[in-house]
C-alpha positions in Angstrom: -8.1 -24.1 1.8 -7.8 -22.9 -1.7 -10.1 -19.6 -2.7 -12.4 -20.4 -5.4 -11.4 -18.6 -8.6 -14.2 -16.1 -8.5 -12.8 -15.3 -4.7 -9.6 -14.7 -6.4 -10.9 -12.0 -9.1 -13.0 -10.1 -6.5 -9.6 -10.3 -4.5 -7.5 -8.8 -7.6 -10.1 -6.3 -8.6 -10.0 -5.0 -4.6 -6.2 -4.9 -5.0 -6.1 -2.8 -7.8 -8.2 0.0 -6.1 -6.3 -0.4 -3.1 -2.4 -0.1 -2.6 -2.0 -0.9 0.8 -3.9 -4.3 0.5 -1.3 -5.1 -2.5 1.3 -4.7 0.5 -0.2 -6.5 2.7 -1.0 -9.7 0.3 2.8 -9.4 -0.7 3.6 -9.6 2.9 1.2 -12.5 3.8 2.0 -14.7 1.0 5.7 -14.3 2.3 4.8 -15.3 5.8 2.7 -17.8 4.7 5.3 -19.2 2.2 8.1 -19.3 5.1 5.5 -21.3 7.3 5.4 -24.0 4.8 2.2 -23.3 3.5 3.2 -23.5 -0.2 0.0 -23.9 -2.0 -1.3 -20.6 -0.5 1.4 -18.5 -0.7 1.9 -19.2 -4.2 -2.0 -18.1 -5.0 -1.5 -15.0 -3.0 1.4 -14.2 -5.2 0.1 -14.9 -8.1 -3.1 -12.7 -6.8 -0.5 -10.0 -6.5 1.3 -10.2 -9.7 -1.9 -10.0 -11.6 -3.5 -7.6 -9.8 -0.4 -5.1 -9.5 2.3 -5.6 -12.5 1.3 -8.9 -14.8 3.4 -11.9 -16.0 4.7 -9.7 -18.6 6.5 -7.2 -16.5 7.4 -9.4 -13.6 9.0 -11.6 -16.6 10.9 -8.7 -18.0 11.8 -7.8 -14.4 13.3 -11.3 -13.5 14.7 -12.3 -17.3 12.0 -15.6 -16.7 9.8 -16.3 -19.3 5.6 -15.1 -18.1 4.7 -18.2 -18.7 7.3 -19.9 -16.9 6.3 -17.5 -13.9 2.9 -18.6 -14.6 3.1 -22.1 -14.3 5.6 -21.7 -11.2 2.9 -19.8 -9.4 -0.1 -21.9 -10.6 -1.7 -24.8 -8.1 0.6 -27.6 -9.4 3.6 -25.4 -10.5 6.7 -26.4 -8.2 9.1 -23.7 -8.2 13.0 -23.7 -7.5 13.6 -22.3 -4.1 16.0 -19.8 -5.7 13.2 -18.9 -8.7 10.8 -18.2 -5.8 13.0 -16.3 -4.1 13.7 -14.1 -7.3 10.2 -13.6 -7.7 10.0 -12.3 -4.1 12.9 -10.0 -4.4 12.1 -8.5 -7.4 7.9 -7.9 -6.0 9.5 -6.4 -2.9 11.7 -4.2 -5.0 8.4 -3.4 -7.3 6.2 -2.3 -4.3 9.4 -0.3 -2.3 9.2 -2.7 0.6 11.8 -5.0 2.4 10.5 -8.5 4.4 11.9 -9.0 7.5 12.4 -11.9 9.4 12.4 -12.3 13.5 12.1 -15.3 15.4 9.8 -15.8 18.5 9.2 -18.6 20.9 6.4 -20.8 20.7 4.2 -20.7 24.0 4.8 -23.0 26.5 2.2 -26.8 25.8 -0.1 -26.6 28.6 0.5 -28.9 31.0 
């Protein structure tokens, strides 16, 4: 479910008051984003990049146009796996933070 756009400025404005949030949105929207939940890892990055650097530096930082970050991180932007990825590594890099990956079983279906 996608938050409403005043959900996402009270979101943003808590952000910028609060560091570790800003970490932990960065790290949700990258689990979320690996669990094939597109849509809502995308507004939680784009919740991130306004609240903590702006288009105009994370543009600067990837050589991508803002606007093209905009539109790629907007509800009907489809990004290029590798464009997303940039975005990610360069945030990361921004916030002094590396994701991890680990893999885990699923629990047993009941029988």
């Amino acid at each position: 479910m996608a938050l409403s756009e005043d959900a996402n400025v009270t979101v943003r404005a808590r952000m910028k008051r609060d560091p570790a949030l800003c970490q932990e949105v960065l790290k949700e929207a990258i689990a979320v984003l690996i669990a094939g939940e597109v849509d809502v890892g995308k507004t939680l990055l784009r919740n991130y990049v306004i609240a903590r650097l702006g288009f105009d530096e994370l543009g600067r930082l990837t050589g991508k146009a803002p606007q093209s970050l905009m539109r790629m991180l907007s509800r009907t932007g489809n990004p290029q796996a590798r464009n997303l990825l940039k975005v990610i590594r360069v945030l990361q890099e921004h916030e002094g933070v590396q994701s991890e990956v680990r893999f885990k079983r699923r629990p047993a279906e009941a029988a």
